[in-house]
N, C-alpha and C positions, 0 to 999 in steps of 0.2 A: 119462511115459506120455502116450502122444498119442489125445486124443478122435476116435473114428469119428464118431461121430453127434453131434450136440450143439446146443443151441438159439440162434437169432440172433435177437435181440428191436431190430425197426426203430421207429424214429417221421420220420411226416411229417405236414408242414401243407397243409392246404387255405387258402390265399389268396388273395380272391376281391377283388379292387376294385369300384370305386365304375362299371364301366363293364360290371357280368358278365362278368366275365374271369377266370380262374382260372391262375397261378403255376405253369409249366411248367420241367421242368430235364432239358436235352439233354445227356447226358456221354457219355463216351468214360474207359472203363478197364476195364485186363485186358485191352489189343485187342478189346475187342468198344461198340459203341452203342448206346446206350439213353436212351429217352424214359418218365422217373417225377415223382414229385410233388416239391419240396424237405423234405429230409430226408435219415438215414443212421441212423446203427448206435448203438446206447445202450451208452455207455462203463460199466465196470463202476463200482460204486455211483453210479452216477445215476440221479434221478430220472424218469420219462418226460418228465413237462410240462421240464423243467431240461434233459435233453439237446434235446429239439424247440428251445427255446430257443437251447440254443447253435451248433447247426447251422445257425439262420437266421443267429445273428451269423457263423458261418466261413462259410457258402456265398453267402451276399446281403446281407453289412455290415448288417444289420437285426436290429432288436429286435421281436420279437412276442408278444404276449396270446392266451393261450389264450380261445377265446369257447365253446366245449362238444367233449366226444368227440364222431367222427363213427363211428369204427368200428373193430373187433380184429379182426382175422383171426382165423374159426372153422372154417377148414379146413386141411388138410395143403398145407402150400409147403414146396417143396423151393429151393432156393440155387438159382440157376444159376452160383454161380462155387464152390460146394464142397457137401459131404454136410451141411452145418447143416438146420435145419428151422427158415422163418423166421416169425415173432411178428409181426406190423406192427398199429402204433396209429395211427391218421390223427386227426387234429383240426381243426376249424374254428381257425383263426387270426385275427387282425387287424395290421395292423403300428403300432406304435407311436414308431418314428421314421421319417422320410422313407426313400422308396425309395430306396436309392444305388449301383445299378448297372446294367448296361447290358442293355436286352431287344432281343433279336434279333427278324423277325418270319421268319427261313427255319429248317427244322430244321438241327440240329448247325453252325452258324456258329459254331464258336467259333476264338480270338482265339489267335494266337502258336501254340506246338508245345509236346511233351511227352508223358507215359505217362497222365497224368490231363487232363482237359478239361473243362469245362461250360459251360453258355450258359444263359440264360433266357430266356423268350418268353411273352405272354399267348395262351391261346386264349380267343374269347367259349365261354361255355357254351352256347349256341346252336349251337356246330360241334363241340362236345366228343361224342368216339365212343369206343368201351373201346380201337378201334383207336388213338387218340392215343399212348395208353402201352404199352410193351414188356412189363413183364411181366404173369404171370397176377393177382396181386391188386392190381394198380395200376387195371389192365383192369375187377376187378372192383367198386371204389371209385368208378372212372371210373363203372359202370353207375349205383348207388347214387345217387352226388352228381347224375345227370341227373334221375334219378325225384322226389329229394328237393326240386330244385331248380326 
């Protein structure tokens, strides 16, 4: 039996270095681009803080420390690649081993070919706009972390 509707529970990290720069991630999948926080999808039985965790190891070869919740999405998102209704948890981060990968400073530079892509890139938070990020609740985190911060 195949689910119509059904829920999709995200976690990402807010990683801000030591220069107000906040951890940006340009991809490319499903042919379409997008500019969101790092982070992805919560495998089933895992934990939030434990998948956040291990999304930083697969996407940016790093280990990080949760430092507090930033925010749950309290309204209605819809997928833009399917009928799910998505969950997203953001957390402040900290990294606890060295950076070890490459930051771009142009959007979607990324590196070789393929059906999946990504790049990372600092923006200061000083030029951070809801417009930075692609979708609606990234946009609206985006707001958030400028007011908080």
């Amino acid at each position: 039996m195949k689910l119509k509707n059904f829920f999709n529970v995200r976690v990402y990290g807010l990683l801000i270095n030591d220069n107000n720069e906040v951890l940006i991630s340009d991809e490319q999948e499903y042919g379409m681009r997008f500019t969101k926080f790092p982070g992805g999808g919560l495998e089933y039985g895992e934990g939030l803080t434990d998948g956040l965790k291990r999304e930083f190891v697969e996407e940016c070869n790093t280990e990080v420390t949760i430092i507090s919740h930033f925010y749950t999405t309290d309204f209605f998102v819809k997928s833009a690649f399917n009928d799910s209704q998505i969950i997203s948890v953001y957390y402040l981060v900290k990294n606890i081993t060295p950076l070890n990968f490459t930051c771009k400073t142009a959007v979607f530079d990324f590196e070789g070919d393929g059906d999946i892509l990504q790049s990372f890139r600092w923006v200061k938070l000083s030029d951070l706009t809801a417009d930075t990020c692609t979708f609606p609740i990234d946009q609206y985190v985006t707001d958030l972390l400028i007011k908080t911060l």
